[in-house]
DRENVOTI-394610 format. One record per residue: residue number from 1; y negated, x negated, z negated of N, C-alpha, C in turn. Coordinates in nm, 2 decimals. Atoms other than C-alpha are relative to their C-alpha. Layout:
NUM | Y | X | Z | Y | X | Z | Y | X | Z
...
//
This chain:
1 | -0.12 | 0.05 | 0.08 | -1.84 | -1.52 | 1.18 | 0.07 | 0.12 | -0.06
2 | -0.05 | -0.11 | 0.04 | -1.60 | -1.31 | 1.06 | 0.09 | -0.06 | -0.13
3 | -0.02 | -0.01 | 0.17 | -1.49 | -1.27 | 0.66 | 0.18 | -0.03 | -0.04
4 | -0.18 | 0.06 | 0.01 | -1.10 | -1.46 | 0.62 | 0.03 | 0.13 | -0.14
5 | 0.00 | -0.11 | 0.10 | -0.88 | -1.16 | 0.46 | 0.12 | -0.05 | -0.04
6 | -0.12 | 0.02 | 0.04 | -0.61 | -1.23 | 0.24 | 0.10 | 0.08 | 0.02
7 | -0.07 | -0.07 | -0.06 | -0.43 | -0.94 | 0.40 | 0.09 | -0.04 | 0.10
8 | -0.06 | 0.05 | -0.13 | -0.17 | -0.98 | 0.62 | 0.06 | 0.15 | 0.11
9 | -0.04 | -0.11 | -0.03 | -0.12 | -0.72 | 0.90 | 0.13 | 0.02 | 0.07
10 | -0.07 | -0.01 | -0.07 | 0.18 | -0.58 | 1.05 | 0.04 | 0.20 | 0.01
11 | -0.03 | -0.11 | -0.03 | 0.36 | -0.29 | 1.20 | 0.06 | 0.06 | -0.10
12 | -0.13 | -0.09 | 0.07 | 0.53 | 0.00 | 0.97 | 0.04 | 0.10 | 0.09
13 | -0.05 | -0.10 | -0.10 | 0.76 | 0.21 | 1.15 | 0.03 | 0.11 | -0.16
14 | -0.05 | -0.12 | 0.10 | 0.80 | 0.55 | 0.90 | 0.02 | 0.14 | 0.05
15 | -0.02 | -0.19 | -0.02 | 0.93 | 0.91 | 0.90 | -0.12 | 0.06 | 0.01
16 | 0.13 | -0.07 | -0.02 | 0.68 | 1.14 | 1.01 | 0.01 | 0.11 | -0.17
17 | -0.03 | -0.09 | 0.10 | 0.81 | 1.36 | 0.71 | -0.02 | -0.08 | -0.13
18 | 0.02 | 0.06 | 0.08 | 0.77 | 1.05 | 0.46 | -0.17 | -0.05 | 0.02
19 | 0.12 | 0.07 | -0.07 | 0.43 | 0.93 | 0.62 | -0.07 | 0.15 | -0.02
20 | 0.12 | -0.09 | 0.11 | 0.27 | 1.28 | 0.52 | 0.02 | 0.04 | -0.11
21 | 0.01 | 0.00 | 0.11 | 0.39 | 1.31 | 0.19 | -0.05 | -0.13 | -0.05
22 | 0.07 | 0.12 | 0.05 | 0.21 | 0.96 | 0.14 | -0.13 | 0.04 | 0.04
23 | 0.14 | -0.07 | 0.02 | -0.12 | 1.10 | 0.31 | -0.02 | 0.07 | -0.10
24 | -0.03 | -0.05 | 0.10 | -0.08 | 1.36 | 0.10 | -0.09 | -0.01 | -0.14
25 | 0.03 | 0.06 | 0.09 | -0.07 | 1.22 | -0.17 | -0.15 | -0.12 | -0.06
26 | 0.12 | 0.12 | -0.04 | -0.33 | 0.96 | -0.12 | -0.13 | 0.11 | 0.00
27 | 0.16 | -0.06 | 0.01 | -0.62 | 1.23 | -0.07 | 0.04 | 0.10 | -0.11
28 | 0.04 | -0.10 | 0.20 | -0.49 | 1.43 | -0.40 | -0.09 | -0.12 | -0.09
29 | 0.08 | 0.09 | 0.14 | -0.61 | 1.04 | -0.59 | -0.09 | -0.09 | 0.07
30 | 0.13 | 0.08 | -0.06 | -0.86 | 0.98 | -0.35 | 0.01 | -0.14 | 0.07
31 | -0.05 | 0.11 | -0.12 | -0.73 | 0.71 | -0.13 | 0.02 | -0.01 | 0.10
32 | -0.02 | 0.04 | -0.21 | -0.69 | 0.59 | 0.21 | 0.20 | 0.02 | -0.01
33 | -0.19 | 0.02 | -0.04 | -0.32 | 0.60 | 0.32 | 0.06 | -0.15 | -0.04
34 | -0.03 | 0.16 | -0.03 | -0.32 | 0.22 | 0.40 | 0.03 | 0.00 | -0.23
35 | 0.00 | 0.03 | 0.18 | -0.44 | 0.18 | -0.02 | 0.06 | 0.08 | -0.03
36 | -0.12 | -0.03 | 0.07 | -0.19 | 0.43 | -0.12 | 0.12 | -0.05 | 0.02
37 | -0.10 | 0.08 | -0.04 | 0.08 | 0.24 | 0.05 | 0.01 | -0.13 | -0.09
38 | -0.02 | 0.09 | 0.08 | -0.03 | -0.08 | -0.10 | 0.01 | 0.05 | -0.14
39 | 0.00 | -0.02 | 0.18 | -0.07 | 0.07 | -0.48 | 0.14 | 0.00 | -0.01
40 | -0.15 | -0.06 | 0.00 | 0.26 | 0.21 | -0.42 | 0.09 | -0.13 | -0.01
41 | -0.12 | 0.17 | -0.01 | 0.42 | -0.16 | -0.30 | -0.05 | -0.06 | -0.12
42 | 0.04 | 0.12 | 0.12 | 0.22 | -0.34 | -0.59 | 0.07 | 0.04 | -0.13
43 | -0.05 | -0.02 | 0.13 | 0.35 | -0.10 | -0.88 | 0.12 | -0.01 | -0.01
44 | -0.11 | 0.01 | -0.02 | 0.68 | -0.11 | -0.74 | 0.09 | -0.17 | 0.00
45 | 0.01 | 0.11 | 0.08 | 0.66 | -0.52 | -0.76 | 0.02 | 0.00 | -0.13
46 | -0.03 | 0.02 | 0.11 | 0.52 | -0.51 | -1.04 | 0.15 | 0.07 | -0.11
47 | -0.17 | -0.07 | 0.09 | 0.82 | -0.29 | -1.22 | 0.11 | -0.06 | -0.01
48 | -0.08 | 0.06 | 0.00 | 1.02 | -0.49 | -1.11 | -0.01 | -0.18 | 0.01
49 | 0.02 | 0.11 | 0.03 | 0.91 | -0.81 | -1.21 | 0.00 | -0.14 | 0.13
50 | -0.02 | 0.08 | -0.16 | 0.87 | -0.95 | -0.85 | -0.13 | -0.03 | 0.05
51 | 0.17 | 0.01 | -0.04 | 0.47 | -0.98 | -0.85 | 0.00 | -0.10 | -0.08
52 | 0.07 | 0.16 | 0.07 | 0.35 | -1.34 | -0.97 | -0.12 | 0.09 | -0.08
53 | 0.08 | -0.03 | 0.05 | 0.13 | -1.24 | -1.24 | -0.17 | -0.07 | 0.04
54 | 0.10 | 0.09 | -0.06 | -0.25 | -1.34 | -1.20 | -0.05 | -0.06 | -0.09
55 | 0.09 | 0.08 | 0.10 | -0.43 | -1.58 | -1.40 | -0.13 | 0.07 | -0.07
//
């Protein structure tokens, strides 16, 4: 059986020139790429008041 993910996957098409300053970045705070991408989209929600808060 395999473990239902609340993730949803799809394609990103990105600059090669933007796509390694996110690696990058990501192994200066110890992250994967993928989870620096998401942190990145979540704080950028949240800032802008566009993330449903959680209970």
């Amino acid at each position: 059986m395999t473990k239902e993910s609340k993730n949803k996957s799809f394609v990103l098409r990105i600059e090669t020139e933007t796509m390694e300053a996110i690696e990058k970045w990501a192994a200066n705070e110890f992250r994967s790429t993928n989870g620096q991408i998401l942190y990145l989209l979540n704080e950028a929600l949240k800032k802008n008041g566009r993330l449903a808060k959680k209970k």
